[in-house]
Backbone as a printed PyTorch tensor [residue, N CA C, xyz], in Angstrom:
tensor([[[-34.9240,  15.9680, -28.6350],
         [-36.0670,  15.9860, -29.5200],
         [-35.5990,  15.8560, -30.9520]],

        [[-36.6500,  15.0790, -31.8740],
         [-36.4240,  14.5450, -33.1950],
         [-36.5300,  16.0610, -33.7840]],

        [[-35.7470,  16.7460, -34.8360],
         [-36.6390,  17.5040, -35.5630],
         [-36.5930,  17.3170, -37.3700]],

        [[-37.5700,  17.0870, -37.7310],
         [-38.0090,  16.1570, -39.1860],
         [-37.7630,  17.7900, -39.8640]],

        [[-36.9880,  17.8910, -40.5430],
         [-36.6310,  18.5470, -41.6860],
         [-36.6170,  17.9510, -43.4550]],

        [[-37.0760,  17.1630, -43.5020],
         [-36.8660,  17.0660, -44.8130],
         [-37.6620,  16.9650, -45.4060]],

        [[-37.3680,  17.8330, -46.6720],
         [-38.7080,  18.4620, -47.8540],
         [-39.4940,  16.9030, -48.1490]],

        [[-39.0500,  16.0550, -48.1400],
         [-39.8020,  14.3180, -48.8320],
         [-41.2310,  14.1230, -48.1330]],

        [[-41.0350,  14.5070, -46.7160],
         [-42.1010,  13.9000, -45.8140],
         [-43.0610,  15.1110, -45.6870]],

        [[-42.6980,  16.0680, -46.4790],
         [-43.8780,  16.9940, -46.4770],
         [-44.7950,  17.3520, -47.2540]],

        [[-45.8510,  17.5650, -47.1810],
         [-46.8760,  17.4840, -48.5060],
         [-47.8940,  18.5360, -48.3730]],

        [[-48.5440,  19.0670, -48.9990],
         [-49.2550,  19.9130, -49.2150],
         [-50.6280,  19.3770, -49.9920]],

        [[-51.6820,  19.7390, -49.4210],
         [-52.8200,  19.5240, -50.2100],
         [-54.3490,  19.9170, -49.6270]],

        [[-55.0520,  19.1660, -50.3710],
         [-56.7480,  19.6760, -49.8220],
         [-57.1730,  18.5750, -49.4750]],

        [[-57.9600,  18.5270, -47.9460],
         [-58.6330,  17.1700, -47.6820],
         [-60.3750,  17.8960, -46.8600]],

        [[-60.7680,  17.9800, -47.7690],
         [-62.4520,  18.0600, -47.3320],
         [-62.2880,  20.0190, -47.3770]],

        [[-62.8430,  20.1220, -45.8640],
         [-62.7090,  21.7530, -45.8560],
         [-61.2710,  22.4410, -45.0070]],

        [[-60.7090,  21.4010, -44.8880],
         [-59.5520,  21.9720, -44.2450],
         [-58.0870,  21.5770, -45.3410]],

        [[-57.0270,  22.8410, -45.4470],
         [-56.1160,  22.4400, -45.9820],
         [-54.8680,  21.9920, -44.9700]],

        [[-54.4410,  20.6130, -45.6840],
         [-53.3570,  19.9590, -45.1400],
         [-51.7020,  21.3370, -45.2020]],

        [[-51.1710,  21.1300, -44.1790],
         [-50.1270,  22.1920, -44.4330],
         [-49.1750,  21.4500, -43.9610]],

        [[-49.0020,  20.3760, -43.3740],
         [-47.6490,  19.7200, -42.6800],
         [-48.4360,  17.8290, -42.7420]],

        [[-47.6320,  17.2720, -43.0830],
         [-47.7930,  15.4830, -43.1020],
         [-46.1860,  15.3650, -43.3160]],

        [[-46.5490,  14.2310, -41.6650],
         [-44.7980,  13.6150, -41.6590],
         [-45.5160,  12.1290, -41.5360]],

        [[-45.2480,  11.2440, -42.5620],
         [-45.1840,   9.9000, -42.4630],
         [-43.7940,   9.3480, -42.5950]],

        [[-43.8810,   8.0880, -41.6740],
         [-42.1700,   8.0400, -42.0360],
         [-41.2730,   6.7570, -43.0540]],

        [[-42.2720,   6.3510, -43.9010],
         [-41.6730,   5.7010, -45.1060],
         [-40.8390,   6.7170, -45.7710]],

        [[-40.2430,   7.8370, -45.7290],
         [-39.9670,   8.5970, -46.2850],
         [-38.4620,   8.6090, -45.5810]],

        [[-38.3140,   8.2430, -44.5520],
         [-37.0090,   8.6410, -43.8700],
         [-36.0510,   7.3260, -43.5880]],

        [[-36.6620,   5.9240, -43.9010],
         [-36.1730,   4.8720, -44.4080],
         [-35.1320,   4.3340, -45.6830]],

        [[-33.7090,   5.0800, -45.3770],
         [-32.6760,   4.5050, -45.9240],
         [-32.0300,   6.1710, -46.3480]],

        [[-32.6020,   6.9050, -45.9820],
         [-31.7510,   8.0410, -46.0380],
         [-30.2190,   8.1860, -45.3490]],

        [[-30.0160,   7.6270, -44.3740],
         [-28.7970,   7.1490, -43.7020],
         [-28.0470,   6.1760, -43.9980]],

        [[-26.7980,   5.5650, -43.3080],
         [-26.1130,   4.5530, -43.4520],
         [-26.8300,   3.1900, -42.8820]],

        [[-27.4550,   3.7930, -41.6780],
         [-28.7820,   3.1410, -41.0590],
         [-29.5650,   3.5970, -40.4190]],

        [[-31.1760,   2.7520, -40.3270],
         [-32.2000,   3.6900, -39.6180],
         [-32.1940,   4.2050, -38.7040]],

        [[-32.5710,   5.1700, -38.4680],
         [-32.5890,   5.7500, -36.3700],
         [-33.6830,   4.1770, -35.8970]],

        [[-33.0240,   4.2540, -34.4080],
         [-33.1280,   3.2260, -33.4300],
         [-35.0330,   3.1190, -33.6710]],

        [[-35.5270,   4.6630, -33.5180],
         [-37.2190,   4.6090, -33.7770],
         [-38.1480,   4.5010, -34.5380]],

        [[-37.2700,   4.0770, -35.6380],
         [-38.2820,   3.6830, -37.1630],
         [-37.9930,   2.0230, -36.9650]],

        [[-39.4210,   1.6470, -37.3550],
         [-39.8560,   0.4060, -37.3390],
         [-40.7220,  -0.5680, -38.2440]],

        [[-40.5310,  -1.2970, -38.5940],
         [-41.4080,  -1.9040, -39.8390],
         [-42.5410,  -2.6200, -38.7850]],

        [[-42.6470,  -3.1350, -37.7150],
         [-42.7580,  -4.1630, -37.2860],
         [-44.6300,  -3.9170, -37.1230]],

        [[-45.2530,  -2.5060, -37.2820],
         [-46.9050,  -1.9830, -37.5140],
         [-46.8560,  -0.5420, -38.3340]],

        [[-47.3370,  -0.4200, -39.2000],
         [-47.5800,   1.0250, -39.2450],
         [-49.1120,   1.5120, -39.8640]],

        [[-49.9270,   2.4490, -39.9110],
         [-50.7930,   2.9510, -39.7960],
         [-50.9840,   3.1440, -41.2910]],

        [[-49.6890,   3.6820, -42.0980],
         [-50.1640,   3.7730, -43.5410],
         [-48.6640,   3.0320, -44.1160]],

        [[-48.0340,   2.3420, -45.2740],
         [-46.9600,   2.4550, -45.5970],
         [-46.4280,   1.1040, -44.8020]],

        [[-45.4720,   1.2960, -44.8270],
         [-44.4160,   0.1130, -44.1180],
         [-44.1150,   0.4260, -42.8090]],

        [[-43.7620,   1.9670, -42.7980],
         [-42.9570,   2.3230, -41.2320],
         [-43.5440,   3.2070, -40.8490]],

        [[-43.4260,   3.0970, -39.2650],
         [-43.9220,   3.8380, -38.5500],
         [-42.9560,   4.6570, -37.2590]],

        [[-43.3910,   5.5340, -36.6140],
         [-42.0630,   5.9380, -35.3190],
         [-42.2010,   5.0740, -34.1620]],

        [[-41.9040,   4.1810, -33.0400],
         [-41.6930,   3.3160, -31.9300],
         [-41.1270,   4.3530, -31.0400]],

        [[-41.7060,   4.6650, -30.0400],
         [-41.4020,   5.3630, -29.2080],
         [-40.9520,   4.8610, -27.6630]],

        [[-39.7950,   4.8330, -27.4510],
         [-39.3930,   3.1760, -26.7070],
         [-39.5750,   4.1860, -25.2520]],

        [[-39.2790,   3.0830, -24.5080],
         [-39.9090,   3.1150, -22.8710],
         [-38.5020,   4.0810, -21.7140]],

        [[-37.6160,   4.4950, -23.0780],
         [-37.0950,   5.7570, -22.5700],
         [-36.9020,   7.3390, -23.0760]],

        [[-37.9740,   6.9430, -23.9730],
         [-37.9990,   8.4810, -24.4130],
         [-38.6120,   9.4480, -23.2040]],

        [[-38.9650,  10.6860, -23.8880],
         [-39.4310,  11.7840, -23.2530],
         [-40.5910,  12.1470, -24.3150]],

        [[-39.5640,  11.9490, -25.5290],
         [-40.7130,  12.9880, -26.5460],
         [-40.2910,  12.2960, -27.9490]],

        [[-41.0930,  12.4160, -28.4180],
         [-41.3520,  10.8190, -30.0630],
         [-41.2120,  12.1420, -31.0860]],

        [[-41.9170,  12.0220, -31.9880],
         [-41.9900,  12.5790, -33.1010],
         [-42.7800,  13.6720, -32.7010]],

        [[-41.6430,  15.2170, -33.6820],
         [-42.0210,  16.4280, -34.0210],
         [-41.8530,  17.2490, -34.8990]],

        [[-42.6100,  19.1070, -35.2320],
         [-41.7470,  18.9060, -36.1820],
         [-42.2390,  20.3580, -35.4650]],

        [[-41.5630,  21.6900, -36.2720],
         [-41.8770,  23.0450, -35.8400],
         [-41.7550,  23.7950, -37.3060]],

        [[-42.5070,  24.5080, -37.2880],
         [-42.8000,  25.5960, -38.8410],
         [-42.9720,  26.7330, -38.2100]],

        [[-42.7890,  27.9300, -39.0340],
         [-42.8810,  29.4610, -38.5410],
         [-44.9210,  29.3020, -39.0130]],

        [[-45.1060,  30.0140, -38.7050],
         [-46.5550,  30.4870, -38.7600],
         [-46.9740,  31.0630, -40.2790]],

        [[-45.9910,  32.0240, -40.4230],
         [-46.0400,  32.0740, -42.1280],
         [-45.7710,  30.7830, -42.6500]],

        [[-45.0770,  29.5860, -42.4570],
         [-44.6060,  28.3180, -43.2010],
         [-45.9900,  27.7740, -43.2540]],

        [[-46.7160,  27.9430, -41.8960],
         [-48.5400,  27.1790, -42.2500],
         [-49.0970,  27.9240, -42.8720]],

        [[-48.8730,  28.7270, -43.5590],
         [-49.6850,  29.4630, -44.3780],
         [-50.7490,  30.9180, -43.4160]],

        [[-50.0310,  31.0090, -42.3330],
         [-51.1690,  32.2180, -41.4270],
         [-52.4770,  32.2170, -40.9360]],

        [[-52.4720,  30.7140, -40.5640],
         [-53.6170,  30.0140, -39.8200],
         [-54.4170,  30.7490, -38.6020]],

        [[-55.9860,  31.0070, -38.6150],
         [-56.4160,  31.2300, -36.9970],
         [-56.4350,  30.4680, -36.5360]],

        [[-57.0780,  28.6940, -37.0000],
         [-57.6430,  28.0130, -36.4530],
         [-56.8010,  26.4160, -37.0060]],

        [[-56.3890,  25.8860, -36.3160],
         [-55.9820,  24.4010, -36.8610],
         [-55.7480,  23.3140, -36.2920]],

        [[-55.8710,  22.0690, -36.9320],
         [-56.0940,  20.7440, -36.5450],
         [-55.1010,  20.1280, -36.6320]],

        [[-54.5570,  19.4930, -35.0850],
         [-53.3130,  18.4500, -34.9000],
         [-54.0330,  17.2020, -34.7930]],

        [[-53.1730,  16.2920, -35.7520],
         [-53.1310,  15.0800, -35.1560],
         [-52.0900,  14.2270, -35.4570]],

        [[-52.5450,  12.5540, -35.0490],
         [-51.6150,  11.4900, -35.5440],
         [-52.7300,  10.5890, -35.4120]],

        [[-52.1180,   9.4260, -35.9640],
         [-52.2340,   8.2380, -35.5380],
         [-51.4380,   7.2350, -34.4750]],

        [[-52.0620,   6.5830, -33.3820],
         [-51.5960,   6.4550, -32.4560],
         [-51.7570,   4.9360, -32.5040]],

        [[-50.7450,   3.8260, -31.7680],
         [-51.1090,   2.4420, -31.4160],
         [-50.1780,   2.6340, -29.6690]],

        [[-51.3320,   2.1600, -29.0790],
         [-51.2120,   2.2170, -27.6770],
         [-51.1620,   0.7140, -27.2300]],

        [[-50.0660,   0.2870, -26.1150],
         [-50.5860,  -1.5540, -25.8310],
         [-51.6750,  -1.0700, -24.7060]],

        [[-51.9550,  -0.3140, -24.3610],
         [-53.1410,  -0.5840, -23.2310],
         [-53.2790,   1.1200, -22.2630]],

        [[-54.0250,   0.9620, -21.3980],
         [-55.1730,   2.4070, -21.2810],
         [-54.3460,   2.9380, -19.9750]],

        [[-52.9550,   2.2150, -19.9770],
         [-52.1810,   3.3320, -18.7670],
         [-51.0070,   4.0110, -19.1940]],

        [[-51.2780,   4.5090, -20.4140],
         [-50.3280,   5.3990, -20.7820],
         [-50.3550,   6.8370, -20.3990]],

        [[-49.4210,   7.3870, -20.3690],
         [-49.3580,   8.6540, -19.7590],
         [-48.1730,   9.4280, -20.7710]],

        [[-49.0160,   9.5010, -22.1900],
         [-48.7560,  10.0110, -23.1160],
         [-49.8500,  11.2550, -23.7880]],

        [[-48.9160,  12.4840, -24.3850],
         [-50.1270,  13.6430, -24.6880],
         [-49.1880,  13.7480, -26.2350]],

        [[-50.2530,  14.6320, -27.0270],
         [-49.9630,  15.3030, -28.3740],
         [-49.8730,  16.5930, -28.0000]],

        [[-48.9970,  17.1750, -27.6140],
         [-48.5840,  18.7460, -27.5990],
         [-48.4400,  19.6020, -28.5470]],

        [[-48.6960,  20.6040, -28.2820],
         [-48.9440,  21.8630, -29.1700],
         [-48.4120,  23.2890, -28.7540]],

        [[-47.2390,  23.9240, -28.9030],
         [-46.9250,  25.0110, -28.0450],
         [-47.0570,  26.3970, -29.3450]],

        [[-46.4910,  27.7850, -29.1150],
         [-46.4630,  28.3800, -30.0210],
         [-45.2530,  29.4470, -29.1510]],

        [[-44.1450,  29.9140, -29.6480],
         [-43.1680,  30.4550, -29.3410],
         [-42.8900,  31.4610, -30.3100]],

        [[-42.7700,  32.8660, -28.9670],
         [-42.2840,  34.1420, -30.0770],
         [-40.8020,  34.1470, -29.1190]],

        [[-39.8950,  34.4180, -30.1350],
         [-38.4660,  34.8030, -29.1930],
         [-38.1700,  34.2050, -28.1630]],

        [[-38.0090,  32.5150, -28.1490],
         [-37.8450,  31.7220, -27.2450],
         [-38.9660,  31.6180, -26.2530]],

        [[-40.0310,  32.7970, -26.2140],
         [-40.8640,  32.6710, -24.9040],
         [-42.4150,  31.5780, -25.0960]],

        [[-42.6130,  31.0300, -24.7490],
         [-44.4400,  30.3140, -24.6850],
         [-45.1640,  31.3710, -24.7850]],

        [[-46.1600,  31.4730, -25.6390],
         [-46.8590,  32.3460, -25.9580],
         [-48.4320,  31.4900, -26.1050]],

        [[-48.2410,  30.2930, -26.5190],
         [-49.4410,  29.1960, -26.3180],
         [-48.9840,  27.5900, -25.7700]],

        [[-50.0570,  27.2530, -25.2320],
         [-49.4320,  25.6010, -24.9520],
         [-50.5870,  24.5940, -24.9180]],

        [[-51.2670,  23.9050, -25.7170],
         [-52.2080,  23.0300, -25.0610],
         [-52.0350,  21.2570, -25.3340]],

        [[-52.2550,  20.5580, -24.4680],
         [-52.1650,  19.1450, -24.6220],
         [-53.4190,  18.5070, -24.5390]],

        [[-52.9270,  17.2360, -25.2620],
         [-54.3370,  16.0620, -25.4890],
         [-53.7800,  14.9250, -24.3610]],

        [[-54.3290,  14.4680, -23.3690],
         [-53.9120,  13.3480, -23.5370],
         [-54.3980,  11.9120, -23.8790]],

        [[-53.6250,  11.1720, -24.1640],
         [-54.2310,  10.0700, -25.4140],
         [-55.0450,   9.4190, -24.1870]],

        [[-55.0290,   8.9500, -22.7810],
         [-55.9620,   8.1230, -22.2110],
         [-57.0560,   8.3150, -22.2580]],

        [[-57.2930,   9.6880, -22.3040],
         [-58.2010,  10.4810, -21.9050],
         [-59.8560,  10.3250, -23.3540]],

        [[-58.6670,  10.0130, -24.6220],
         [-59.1690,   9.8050, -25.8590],
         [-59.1300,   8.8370, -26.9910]],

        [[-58.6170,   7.6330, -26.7340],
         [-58.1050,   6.5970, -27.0490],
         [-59.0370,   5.2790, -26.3180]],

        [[-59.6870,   4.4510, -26.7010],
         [-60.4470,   3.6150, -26.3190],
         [-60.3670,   1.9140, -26.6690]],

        [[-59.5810,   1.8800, -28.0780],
         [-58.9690,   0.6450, -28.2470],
         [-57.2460,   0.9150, -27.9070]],

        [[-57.0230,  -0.5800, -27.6910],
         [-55.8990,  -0.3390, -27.7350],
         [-55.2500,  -1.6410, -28.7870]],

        [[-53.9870,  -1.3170, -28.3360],
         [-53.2430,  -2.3050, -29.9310],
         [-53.8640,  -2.7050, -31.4250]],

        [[-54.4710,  -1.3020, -31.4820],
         [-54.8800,  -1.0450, -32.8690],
         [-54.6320,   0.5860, -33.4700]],

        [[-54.9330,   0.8750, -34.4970],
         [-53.9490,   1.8260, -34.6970],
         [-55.3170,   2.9220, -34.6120]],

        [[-55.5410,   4.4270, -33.9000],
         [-56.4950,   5.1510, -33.3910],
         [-55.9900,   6.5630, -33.8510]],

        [[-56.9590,   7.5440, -34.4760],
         [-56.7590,   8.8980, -34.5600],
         [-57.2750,   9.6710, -33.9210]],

        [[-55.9930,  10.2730, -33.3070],
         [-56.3080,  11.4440, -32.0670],
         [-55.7810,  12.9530, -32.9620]],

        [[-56.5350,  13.6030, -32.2950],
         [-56.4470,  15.2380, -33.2530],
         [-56.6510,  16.2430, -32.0930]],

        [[-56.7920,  17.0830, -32.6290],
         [-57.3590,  18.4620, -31.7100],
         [-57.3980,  19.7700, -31.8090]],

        [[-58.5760,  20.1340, -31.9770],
         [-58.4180,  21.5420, -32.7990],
         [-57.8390,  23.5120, -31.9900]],

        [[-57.3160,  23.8100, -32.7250],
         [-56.8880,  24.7340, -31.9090],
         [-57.0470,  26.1830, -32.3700]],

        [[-57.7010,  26.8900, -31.7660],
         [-57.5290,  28.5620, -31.4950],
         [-56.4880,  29.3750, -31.5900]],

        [[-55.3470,  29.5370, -32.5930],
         [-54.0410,  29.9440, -32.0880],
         [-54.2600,  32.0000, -31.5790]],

        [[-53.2180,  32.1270, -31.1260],
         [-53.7630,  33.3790, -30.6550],
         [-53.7160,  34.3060, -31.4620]],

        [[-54.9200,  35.7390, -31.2680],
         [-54.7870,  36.8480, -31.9790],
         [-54.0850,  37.3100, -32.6770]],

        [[-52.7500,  37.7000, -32.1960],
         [-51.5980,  38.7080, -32.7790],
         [-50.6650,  37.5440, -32.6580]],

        [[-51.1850,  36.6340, -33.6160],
         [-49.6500,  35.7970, -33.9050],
         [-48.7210,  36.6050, -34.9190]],

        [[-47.6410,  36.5510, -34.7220],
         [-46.8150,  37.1640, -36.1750],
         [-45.9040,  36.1280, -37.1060]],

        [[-45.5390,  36.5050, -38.4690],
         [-45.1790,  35.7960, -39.1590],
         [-43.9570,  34.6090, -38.7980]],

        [[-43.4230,  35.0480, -37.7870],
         [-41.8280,  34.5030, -37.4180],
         [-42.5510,  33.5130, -35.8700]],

        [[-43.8470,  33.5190, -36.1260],
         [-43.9610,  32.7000, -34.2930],
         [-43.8020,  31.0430, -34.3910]],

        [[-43.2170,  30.3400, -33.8340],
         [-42.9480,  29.4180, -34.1660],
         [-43.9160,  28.1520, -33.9650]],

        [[-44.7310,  27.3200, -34.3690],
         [-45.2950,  26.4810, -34.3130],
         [-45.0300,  25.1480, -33.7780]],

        [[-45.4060,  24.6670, -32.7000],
         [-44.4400,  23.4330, -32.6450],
         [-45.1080,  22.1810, -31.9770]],

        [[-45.0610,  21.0980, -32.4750],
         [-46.0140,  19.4630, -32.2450],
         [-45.4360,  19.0290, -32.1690]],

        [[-45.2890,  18.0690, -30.9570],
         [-44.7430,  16.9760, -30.6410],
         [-45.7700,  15.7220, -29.7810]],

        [[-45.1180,  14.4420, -29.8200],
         [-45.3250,  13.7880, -28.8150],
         [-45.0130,  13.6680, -27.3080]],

        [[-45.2080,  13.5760, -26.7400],
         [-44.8430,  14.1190, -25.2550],
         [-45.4340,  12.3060, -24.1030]],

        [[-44.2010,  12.0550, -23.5380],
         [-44.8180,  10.8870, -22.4430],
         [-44.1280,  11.5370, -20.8330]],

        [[-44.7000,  11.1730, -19.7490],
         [-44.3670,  11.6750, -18.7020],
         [-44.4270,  10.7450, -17.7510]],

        [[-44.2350,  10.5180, -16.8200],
         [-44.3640,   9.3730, -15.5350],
         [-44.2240,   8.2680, -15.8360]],

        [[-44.6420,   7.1800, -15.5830],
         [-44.4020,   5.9670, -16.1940],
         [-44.6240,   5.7840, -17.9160]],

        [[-43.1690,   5.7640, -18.2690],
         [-43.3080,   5.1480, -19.7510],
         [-43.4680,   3.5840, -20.5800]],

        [[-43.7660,   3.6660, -21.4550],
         [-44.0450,   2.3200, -22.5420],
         [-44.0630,   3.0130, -24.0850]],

        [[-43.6800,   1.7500, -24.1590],
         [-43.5410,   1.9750, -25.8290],
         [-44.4420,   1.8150, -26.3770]],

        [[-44.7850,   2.8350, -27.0900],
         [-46.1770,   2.7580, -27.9110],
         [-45.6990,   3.2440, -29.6100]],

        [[-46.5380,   3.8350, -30.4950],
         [-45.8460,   3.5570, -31.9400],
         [-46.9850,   5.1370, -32.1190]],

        [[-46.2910,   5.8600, -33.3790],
         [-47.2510,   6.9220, -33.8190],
         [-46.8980,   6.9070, -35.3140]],

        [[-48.3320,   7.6210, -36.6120],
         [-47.6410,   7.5810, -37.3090],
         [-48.1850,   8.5160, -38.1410]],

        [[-48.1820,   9.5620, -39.6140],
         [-49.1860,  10.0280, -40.3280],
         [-49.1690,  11.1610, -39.1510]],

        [[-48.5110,  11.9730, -38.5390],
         [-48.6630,  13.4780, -37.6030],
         [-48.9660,  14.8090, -38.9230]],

        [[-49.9930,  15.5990, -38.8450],
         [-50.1630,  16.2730, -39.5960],
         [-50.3580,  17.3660, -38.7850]],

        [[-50.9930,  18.7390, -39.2820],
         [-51.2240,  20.1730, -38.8430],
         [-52.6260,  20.6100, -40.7570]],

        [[-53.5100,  20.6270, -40.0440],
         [-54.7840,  21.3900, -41.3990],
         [-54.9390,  22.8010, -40.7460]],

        [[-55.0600,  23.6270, -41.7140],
         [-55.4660,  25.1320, -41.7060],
         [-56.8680,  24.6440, -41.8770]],

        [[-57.5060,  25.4010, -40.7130],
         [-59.1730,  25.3010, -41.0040],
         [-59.9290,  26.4420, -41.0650]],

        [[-59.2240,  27.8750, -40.7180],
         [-59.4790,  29.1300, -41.3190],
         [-58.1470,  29.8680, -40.5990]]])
């Protein structure tokens, strides 16, 4: 698994009634190296130049994990991305787990067939979430892309996390 650490691709702000607490776009991670990772791609992206390509042997595309205090001590919040799918047999989800002391403490998935209706165009999938009661400051937050059974390469891009109370 990818894990996006760097302060560039993160942003902070206000969009309507929910505050933004995590945005990973990945024009930001383009030339930081000697060369790009194999999954950054110019070739579509959703905002910017580049986007992540999630090739037909991954497991799991783009993620990122924050402590619960790092989102600011959220009850309630909104995952998403932007997604480009070639077609409606993917067997790809947007995951969402929450971990105290290595253990699962929450887990819920989207999956994109299920919510995705064009394809080879670029589509926003989200999903709002309930995190639990007695979360504590140190619980770990964590989004990823997730593909299972038959894979294909599909592209994601713009993955965020909003505090919505």
């Amino acid at each position: 698994m990818l894990k996006l650490g760097l302060g560039a691709i993160l942003t902070t702000g206000c969009q309507s009634q929910a505050e933004e607490v995590v945005r990973i776009g990945f024009d930001d991670i383009h030339g930081w190296g000697p060369q790009d990772p194999p999954w950054l791609t110019d070739s579509t992206a959703h905002s910017g130049r580049w986007s992540y390509s999630l090739s037909i042997a991954d497991d799991y595309g783009p993620n990122f994990s924050r402590s619960w205090a790092e989102l600011n001590n959220p009850k309630t919040i909104r995952v998403g991305a932007w997604v480009w799918l070639p077609h409606g047999r993917i067997t790809t989800a947007l995951a969402i787990n929450v971990e105290r002391d290595g253990e699962k403490i929450y887990y819920k998935s989207m999956g994109f067939r299920e919510v995705v209706k064009r394809y080879r165009s670029w589509e926003l999938v989200h999903q709002t979430h309930e995190l639990p009661a007695d979360m504590r400051p140190t619980d770990m937050v964590n989004v990823y892309i997730w593909q299972w059974g038959e894979h294909h390469r599909m592209k994601c891009d713009d993955m965020f996390v909003e505090k919505l109370r």
